[in-house]
N, C-alpha and C positions, 0 to 999 in steps of 0.2 A: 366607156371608160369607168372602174370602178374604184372604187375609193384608196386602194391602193395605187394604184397609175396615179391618182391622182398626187396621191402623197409624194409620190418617189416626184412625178413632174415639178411640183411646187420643191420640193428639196434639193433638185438640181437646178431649177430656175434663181432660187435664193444662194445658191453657191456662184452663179453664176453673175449675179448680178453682183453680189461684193466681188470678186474676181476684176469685171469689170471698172467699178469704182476705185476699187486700189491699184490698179493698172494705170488709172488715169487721175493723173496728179494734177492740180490747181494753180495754176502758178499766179499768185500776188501780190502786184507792185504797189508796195506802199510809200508814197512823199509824206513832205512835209517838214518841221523841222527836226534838227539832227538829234537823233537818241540819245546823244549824250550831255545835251542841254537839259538837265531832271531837275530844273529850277521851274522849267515850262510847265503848264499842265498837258499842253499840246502833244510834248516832245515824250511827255511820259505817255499819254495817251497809246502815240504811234508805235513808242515801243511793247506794250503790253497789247494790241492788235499784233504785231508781229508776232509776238510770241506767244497768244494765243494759237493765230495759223500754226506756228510750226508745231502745236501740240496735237493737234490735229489733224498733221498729217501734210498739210498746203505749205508746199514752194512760199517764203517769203523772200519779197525780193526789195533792195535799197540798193536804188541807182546811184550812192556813192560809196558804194563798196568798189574796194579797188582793183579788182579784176575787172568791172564792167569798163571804167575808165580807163584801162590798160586796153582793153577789145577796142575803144573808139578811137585811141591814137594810134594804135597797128593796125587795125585793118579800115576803119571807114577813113581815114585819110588823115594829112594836117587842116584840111580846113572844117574837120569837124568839129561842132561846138557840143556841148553838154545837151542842147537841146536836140540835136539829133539823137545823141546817146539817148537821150531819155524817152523820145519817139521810139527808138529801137527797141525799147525796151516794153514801150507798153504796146508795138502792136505782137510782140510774144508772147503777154500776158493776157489770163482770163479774164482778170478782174483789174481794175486800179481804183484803189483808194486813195485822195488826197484829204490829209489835214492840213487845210491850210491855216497855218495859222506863222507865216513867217516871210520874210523877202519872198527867198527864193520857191517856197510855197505856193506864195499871191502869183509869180510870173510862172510858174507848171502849171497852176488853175489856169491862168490868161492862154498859154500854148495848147494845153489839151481841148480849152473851148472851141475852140477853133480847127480842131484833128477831125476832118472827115474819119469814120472808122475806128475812132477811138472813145469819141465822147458819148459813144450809147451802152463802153462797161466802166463807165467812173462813177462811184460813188464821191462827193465831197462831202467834208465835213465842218462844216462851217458853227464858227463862235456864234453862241445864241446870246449870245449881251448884245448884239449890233441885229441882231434879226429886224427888229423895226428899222432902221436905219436907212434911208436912201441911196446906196454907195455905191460906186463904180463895179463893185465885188459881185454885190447882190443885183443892180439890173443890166450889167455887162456877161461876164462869165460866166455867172450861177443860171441867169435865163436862158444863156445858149445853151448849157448844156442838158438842163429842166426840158427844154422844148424839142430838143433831138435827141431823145433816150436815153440819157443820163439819171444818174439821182441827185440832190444835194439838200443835205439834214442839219438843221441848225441845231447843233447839239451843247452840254454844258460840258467841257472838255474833263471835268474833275470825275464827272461822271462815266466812270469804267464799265461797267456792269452794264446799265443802261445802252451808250453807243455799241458796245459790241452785239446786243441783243438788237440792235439795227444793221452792221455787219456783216455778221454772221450769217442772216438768212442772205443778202446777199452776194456772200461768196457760195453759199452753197447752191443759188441759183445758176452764176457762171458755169459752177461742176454741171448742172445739171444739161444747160445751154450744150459744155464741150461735150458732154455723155450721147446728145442728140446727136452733133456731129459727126461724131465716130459712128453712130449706126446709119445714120443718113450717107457715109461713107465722106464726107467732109474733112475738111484740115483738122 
């Protein structure tokens, strides 16, 4: 092969690989508390991770947006609860992020600890003021999903730049996770 082959191979391997990347979109589910709470630092937090993904390019997804809760009372039935919806939703997704920093936060951390199949693409993102702290949070939830491939970063939630430079890498791991898939011939 001479230097030209070569060139042309690499030029359509490198089309071919953003081809593939852009083809294959990231879907994730971000919890935590509601984005419209911007007294929180939490709640700001979540939204500025969303909105990072969607500049990017990544599916963000809020299991209380109201389509998804219109999908759980038409089609999975009346006895579905929010926790189902929410299960539905993260085994679609690539990636799940929880900020927990809220009721209904603390009990998504408590049910995904516990999700065979789910808790090894959660990143949590836990208050680093209580990091020393003893608490049902930290050696309940946060160990289970520590110990079966999960992540969980006690982070200072004011701090934007910082957690998303935890984030980021990964979500772009999950892409890379579902990029294998597709050639392994996978879901």
């Amino acid at each position: 092969m001479n230097g030209i082959d070569v060139e042309h191979f690499v030029s359509n391997f490198t089309a071919g690989v953003k081809k593939d990347v852009a083809e294959t979109p990231v879907e994730v589910l971000i919890m935590g508390p509601n984005v419209n709470r911007e007294e929180l630092p939490a709640a700001k937090l979540r939204k500025e991770i969303s909105e990072r993904c969607l500049a990017l390019g990544w599916l963000s997804i809020k299991a209380e947006h109201q389509d998804f809760i219109d999908v759980a009372g038409n089609e999975l039935g009346e006895s579905a609860s929010l926790c189902t919806l929410e299960l539905e939703l993260a085994a679609f997704s690539d990636a799940i992020i929880i900020v927990a920093a809220s009721e209904g936060s603390f009990a998504e951390f408590g049910l995904f600890a516990v999700a065979e199949g789910i808790r090894a693409r959660i990143l949590v993102l836990l208050n680093s003021d209580y990091e020393e702290e003893e608490s049902y949070l930290k050696l309940g939830p946060a160990r289970s999903i520590e110990h079966r491939g999960g992540a969980v970063e006690w982070v200072d939630y004011t701090n934007i730049d910082e957690v998303w430079s935890i984030v980021k890498p990964y979500i772009e791991a999950a892409r890379g996770r579902k990029l294998d898939r597709r050639r392994l011939g996978g879901p």
